[in-house]
C-alpha positions in Angstrom: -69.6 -8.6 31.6 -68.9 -7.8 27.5 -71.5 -5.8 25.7 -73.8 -2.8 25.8 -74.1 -3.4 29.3 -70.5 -3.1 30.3 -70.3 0.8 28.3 -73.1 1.4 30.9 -71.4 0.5 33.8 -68.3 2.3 32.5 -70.5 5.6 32.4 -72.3 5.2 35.8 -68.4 4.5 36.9 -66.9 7.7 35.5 -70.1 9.4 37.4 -69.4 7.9 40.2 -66.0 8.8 40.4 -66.6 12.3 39.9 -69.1 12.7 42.5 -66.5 10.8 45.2 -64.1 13.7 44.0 -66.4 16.7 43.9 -69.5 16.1 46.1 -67.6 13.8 49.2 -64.1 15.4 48.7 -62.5 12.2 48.5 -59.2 12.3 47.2 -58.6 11.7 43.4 -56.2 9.2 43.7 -58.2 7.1 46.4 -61.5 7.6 44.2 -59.5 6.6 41.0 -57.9 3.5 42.2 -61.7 2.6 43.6 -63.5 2.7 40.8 -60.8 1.3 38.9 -60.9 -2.1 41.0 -64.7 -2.3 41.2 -65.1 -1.9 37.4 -62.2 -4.4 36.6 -64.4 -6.8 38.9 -67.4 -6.1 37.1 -65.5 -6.0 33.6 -64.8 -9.8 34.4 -60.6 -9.7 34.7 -59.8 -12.6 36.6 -58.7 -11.9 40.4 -55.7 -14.1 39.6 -53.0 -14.5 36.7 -54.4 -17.5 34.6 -52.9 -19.6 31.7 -56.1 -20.8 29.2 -56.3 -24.2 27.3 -54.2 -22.3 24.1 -51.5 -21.4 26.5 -52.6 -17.9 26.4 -51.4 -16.0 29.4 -54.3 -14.1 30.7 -53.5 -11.3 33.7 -55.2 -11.0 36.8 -56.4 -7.9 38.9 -53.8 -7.1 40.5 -51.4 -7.7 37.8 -53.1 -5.6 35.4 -53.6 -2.1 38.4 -49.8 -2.9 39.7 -48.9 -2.8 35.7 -50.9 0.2 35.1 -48.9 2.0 37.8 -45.8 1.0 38.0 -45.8 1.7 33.3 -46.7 5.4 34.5 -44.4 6.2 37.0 -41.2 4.5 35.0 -42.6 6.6 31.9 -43.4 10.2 33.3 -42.3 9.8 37.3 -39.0 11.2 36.7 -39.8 14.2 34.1 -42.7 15.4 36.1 -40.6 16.3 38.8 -37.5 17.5 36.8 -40.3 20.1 34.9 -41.6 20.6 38.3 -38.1 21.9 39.9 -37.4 23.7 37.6 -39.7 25.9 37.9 -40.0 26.0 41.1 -36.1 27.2 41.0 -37.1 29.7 38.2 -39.5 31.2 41.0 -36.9 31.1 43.7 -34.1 33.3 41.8 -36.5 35.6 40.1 -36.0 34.3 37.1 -40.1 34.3 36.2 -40.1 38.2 37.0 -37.2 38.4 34.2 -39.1 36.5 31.7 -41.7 38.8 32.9 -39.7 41.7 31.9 -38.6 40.3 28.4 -42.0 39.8 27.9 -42.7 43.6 28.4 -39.9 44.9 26.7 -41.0 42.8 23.7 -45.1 43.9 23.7 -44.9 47.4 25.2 -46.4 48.8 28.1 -49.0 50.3 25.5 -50.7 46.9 25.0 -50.7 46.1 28.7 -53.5 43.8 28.5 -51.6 41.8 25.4 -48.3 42.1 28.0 -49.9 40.2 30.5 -51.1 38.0 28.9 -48.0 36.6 26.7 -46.0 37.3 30.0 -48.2 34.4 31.9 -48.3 32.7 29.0 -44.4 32.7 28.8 -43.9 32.1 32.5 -46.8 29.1 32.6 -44.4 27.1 30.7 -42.1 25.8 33.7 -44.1 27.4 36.3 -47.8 25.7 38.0 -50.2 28.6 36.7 -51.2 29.3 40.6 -48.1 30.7 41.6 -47.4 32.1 38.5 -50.2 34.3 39.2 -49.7 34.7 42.4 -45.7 35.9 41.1 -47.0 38.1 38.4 -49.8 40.0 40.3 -47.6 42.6 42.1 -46.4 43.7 38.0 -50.5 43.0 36.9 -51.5 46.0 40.0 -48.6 47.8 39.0 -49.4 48.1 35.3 -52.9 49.0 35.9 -51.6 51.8 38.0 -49.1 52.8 35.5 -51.4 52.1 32.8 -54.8 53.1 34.1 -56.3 49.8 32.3 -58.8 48.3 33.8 -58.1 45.7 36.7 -60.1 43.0 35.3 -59.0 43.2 32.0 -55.4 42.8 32.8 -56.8 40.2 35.7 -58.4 38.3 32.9 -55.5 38.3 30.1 -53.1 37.1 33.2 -55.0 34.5 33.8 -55.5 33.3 30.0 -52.2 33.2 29.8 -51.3 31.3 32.3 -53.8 28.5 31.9 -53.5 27.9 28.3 -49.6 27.1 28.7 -50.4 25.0 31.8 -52.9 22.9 29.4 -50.9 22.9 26.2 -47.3 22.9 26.8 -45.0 20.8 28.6 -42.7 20.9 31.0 -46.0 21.4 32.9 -47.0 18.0 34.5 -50.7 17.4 32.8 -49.6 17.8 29.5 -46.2 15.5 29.8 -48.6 13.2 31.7 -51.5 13.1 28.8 -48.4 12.8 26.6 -46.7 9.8 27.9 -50.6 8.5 28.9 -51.1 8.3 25.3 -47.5 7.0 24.1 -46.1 10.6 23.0 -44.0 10.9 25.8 -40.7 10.2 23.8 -41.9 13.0 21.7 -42.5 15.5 24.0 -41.0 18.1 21.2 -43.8 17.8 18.9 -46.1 18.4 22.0 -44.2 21.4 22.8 -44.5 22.4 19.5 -48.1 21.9 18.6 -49.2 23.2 22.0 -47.2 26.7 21.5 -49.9 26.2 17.3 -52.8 25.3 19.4 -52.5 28.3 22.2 -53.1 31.1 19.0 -57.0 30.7 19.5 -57.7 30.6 23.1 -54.8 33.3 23.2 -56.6 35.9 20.8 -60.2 34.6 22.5 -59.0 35.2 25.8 -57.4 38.9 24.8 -60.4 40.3 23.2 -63.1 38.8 26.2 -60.2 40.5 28.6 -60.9 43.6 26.8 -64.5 43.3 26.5 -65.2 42.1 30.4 -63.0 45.2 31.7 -65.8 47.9 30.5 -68.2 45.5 32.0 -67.0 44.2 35.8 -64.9 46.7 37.9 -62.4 45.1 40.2 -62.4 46.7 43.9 -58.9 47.6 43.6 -59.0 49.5 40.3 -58.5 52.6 42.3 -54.7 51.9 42.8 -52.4 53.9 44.6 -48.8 54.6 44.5 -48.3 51.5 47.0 -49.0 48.9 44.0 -45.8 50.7 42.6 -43.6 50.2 45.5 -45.0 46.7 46.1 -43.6 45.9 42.5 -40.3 47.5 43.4 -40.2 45.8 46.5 -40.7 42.4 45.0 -37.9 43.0 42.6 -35.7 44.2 45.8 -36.1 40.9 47.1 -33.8 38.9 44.7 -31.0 41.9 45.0 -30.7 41.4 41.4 -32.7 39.6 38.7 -30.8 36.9 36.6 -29.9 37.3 32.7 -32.2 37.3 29.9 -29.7 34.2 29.0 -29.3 32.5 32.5 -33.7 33.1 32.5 -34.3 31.3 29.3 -31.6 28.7 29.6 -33.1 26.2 31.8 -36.2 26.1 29.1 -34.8 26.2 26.2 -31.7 24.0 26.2 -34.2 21.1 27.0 -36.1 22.0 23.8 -33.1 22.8 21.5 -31.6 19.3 22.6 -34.8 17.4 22.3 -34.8 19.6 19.0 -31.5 17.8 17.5 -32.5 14.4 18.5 -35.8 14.5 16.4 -33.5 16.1 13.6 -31.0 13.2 13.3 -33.5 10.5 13.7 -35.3 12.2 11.1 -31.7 11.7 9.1 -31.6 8.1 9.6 -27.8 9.3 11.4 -26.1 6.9 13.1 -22.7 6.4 15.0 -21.2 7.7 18.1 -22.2 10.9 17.7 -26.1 10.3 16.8 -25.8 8.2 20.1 -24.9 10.9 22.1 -27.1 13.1 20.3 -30.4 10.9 20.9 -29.0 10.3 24.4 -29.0 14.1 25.3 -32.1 14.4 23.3 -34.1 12.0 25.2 -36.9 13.8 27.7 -35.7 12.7 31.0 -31.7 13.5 30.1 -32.7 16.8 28.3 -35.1 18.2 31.6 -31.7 16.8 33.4 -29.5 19.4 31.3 -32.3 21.8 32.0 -32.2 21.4 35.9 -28.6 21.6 36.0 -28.8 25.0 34.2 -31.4 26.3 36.7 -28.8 25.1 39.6 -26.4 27.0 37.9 -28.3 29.6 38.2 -29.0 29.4 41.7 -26.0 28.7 42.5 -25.4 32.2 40.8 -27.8 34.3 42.7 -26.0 32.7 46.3 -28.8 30.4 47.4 -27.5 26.8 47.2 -27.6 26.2 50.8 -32.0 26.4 49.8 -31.4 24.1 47.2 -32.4 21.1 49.7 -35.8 22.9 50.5 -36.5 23.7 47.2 -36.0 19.7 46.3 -38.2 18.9 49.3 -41.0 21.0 48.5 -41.4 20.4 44.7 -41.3 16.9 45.7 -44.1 17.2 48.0 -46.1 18.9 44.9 -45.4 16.8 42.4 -46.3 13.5 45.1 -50.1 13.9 45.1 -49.4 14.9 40.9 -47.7 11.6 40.3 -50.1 9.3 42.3 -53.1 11.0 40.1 -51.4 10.3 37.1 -50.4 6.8 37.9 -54.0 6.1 38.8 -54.9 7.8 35.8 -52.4 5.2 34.3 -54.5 2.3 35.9 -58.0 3.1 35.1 -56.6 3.0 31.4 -55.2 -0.4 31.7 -58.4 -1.9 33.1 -60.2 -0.5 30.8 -57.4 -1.7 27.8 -58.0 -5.5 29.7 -61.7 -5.4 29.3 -63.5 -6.4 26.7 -64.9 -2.6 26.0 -62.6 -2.0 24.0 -63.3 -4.8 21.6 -66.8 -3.9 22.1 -66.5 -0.4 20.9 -64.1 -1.3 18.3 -67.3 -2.9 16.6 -69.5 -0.3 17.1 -67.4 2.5 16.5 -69.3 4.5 14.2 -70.5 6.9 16.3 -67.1 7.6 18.2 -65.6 7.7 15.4 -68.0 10.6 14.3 -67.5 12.7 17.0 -63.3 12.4 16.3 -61.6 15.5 18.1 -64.6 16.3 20.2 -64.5 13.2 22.1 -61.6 13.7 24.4 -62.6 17.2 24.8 -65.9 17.1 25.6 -64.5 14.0 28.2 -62.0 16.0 29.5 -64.4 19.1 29.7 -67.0 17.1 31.8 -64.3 15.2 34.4 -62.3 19.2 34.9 -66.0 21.1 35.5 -67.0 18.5 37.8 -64.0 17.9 40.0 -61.6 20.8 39.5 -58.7 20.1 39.2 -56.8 20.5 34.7 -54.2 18.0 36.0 -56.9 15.6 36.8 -59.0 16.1 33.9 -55.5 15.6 31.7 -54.5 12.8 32.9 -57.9 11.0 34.0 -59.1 11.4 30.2 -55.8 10.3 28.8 -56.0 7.0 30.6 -59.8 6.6 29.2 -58.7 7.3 25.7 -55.6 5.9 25.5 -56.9 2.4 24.7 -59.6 3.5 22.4 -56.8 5.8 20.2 -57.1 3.1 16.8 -60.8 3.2 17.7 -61.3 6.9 17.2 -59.0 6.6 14.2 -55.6 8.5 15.3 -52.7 6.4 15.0 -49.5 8.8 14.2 -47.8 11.1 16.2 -49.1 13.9 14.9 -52.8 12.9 15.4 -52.6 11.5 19.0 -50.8 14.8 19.6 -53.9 16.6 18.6 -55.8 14.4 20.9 -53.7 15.3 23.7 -54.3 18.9 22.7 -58.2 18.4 22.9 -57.9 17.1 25.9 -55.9 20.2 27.2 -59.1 22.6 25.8 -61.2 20.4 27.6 -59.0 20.6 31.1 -59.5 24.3 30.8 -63.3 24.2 30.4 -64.4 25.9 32.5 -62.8 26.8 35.9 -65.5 27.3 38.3 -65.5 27.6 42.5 -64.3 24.1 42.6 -60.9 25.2 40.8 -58.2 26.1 43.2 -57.1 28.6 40.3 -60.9 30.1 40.1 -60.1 31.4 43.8 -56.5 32.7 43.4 -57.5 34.4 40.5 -60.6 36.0 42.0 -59.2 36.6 45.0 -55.9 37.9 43.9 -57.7 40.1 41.2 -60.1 41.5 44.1 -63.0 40.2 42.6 -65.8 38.6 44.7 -66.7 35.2 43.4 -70.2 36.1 41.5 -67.4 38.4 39.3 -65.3 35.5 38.8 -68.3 33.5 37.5 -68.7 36.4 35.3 -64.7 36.7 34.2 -63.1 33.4 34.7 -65.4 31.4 34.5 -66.9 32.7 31.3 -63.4 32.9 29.6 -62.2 29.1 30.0 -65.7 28.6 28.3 -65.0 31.0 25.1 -60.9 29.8 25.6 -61.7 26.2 25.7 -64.4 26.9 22.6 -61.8 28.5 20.5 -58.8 26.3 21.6 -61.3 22.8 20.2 -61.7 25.0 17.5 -58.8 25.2 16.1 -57.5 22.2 17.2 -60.9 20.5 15.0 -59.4 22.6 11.9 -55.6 21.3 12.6 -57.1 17.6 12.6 -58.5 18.4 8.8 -55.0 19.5 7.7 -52.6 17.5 9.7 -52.2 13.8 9.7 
C-alpha cells in the first residue's frame, strides 16, 4: 500500500495503539510491537529479505523490527541505565535532600513557592520525577508549616519542577531516548543545554499558576502541625549525615563538564593523544560511567556498599520495562522509515512543513493524554518523527534538538488520572482527584503551552 491510503492507515494505527494502551491496559511495549508488525504488513515490506532485478537489497519484516531494536538498545541501552542509577544512588545516600538544601539556601525560605520549585527542578535531573516527589514532600509539608504558604501552591511549584526537568533534560531516560531516537544522542550536551533554555517558560508559567491556584483550591492538610516538622527532621535523621554540596553535585556535573570538553575540542578541529582521550571521556556512555563511579564513591562514603547490589537490581528492574518501550519506540520508526510514507509525505509536504515545531508536540501531546505515561509519549513520538526529520525541514543539531524539545512539552501535556504522577502528586499533596484536575492537570496544560511557546520562538532564532 503507497499513497493517501497508507497515511490513513498509519492514523487509524496510532489510534489503535493508544486505545490498546489506555482503554485495554495492554502493555506499551506488547501494543507497540503489534501495531508495528500489522502496519509493516499492510505498508507492503516483504515478509522476507529479497534481492531485486538491479541488485538492490530490499529487507524483510523481520529484518527491518529486529534492526529497529537491536539500533536502540546498542544506542541508548547502556546510558539509560547509567542515568538511571545514578539517581537512584543520589536517593539512597541523601544526596537529593542536599541538593534540596542548596536549592534553599540559594532561593530563600521567603520565596518558598520559587524554592520548591527550582529544588524539584534541580533534583528531576538524575532522579524519576515520582520519587522525587515523593523525596521532597516531607521538606514541601515542612515549609508550608514553616512558611504558612498555601499547601497547593507549594504542591503545584514541586511538581512543575519536577516534570519539566524530567521532559527536558537528560540523564532522565525519555529525553536521552528521544535524543538518541532522533540521532542527537552523541550530543547529549547540547540537549542538556537547550533543555536547562527551554525549562524558563513552563518554569515561570508554572510558578505564577502555583501562586494563583493556592488562593483558589485548599489542600486538606494545610492545617499542619508541628509533626510535618519532625517528619522533616526525621527524614534527614535517616542518612546520619547528608553528603557534601561537592560529593552531591559531582555525580551530575562531571558527566556534563567532560561531555563539555569533548564538544570544545571537536569544535577546535584538536587532534592527537590527548583529543583522543578527551573525546573518549567525553563520549555519553564513558562520561555517565565517570558519573556512576562518583555516586559509588559516594556511597561507598556514607557506609552502604554492601546495598550497592540491590540498588543495581532494582534500577535495573525500572529501567527494563523503560528500555523495551523505547526499543519499540525504536521499531515503529524503522517501519515506518521502510515504508513508502515517507516518500509519500516527502511529496506532499506542504502542510507538515507548515505546522514545523507544532507537529511533534501536538503528536506527543495526543499519545502522553491518551495513555499516560511522558516516557511513552517521548520516545513513541521520536520513533514517528525520526524518519520524517528532512521532511519537516530540521536537519542540524541544533534544530532536531528543538524537536526533541517539542516533543518534551508535548509529553507533559497534560497529566490527567491516567498519569501515575497525576496520583502521587494528588495524593501526596492531599488533594482529592477533582482538585488535581483542577491543579495538575490544569498546569501541564498552561506549562506545556508556554514550554511550545518558547520553543516556537527559539526555532525563529536558532538554526
Amino acid at each position: 500500500m503507497t499513497g493517501f491510503p497508507l497515511i490513513i492507515v498509519f492514523v487509524l494505527a496510532i489510534i489503535v495503539m493508544i486505545v490498546m494502551i489506555s482503554k485495554f491496559k495492554i502493555h506499551p511495549f506488547v501494543s507497540i510491537m503489534l501495531i508495528s508488525l500489522v502496519l509493516g504488513l499492510i505498508a507492503g515490506i516483504p515478509i522476507v529479505d529479497k534481492v531485486l532485478d538491479d541488485g538492490t537489497k530490499v529487507s524483510g519484516l523481520a529484518s527491518v523490527i529486529g534492526a529497529g531494536f537491536s539500533g536502540t538498545f546498542s544506542s541508548i541501552g547502556i546510558v539509560i541505565i547509567l542515568g538511571a542509577l545514578i539517581g537512584s544512588i543520589l536517593e539512597e545516600t541523601g544526596a537529593a535532600l542536599k541538593l534540596a538544601d542548596m536549592v534553599i539556601k540559594l532561593v530563600g525560605e521567603k520565596n518558598p513557592v520559587l524554592a520548591m520549585e527550582l529544588m524539584g527542578w534541580v533534583v528531576s535531573i538524575p532522579v524519576f520525577c515520582d520519587s522525587g516527589f515523593v523525596i521532597l514532600n516531607p521538606i514541601r509539608k515542612a515549609l508550608v508549616q514553616r512558611t504558612k504558604e498555601s499547601s497547593v501552591a507549594m504542591t503545584v511549584g514541586l511538581a512543575s519542577g519536577l516534570y519539566i526537568a524530567h521532559v527536558f533534560i537528560p540523564p532522565t531516560p525519555g529525553p536521552i531516548a528521544a535524543a538518541s531516537t532522533l540521532g542527537i544522542g552523541d550530543n547529549l550536551l547540547l540537549v542538556m543545554g537547550l533543555g536547562v533554555v527551554c525549562s524558563i517558560f513552563p518554569l515561570a508559567a508554572g510558578f505564577f499558576f502555583a501562586k494563583y491556584i493556592g488562593k483558589k483550591v485548599k489542600a486538606d492538610d494545610e492545617a499542619a502541625d508541628a509533626e510535618t516538622v519532625k517528619t522533616y527532621e526525621e527524614l534527614v535523621a535517616e542518612y546520619d549525615h547528608l553528603p557534601s554540596g561537592f560529593s552531591s553535585l559531582a555525580p551530575i556535573i562531571v558527566p556534563i563538564i567532560l561531555m563539555s570538553f569533548s564538544s570544545i575540542a571537536a569544535m577546535a578541529k584538536m587532534s592527537g593523544g590527548f583529543a583522543d582521550l578527551i573525546a573518549f571521556l567525553g563520549t555519553p556512555i564513558i562520561a555517565l560511567a565517570v558519573g556512576t563511579a562518583f555516586a559509588a564513591a559516594q556511597l561507598a562514603g556514607a557506609k552502604k556498599m554492601d546495598q550497592f547490589y540491590d540498588i543495581c537490581n532494582n534500577t535495573l528492574k525500572t529501567v527494563g520495562p523503560i528500555l523495551f518501550v523505547t526499543a519499540a519506540g525504536g521499531v515503529l520508526g524503522k517501519v515506518i522509515s521502510s515504508s513508502d510514507m515517507v516518500n509519500y509525505i516527502s511529496q506532499h509536504a506542504t502542510i507538515l512543513s507548515a505546522m514545523g515545531i507544532f507537529f511533534p508536540f501536538l503528536l506527543s501531546a495526543i499519545l502522553k493524554s491518551a495513555q499516560g505515561s511522558s516516557t511513552v509519549a517521548l520516545t513513541t513520538t521520536a520513533g514517528i518523527v525520526a524518519p520524517l526529520l528532512p521532511v519537516l525541514g530540521f536537519t542540524t543539531p541544533v534544530q532536531i534538538t528543538l524537536v526533541c524539545m517539542a516533543i518534551g512539552a508535548g509529553a507533559m501535556t497534560v497529566s490527567h488520572a491516567n498519569d501515575s504522577y497525576f496520583w502521587v502528586v494528588t495524593n501526596f499533596g492531599a488533594m482529592s482527584p477533582d482538585r488535581g484536575y483542577k491543579t495538575q492537570t490544569m498546569n501541564t496544560l498552561v506549562m506545556g503551552i508556554a514550554a511550545i511557546l518558547e520553543i516556537a520562538l527559539l526555532s525563529m532564532i536558532l538554526h
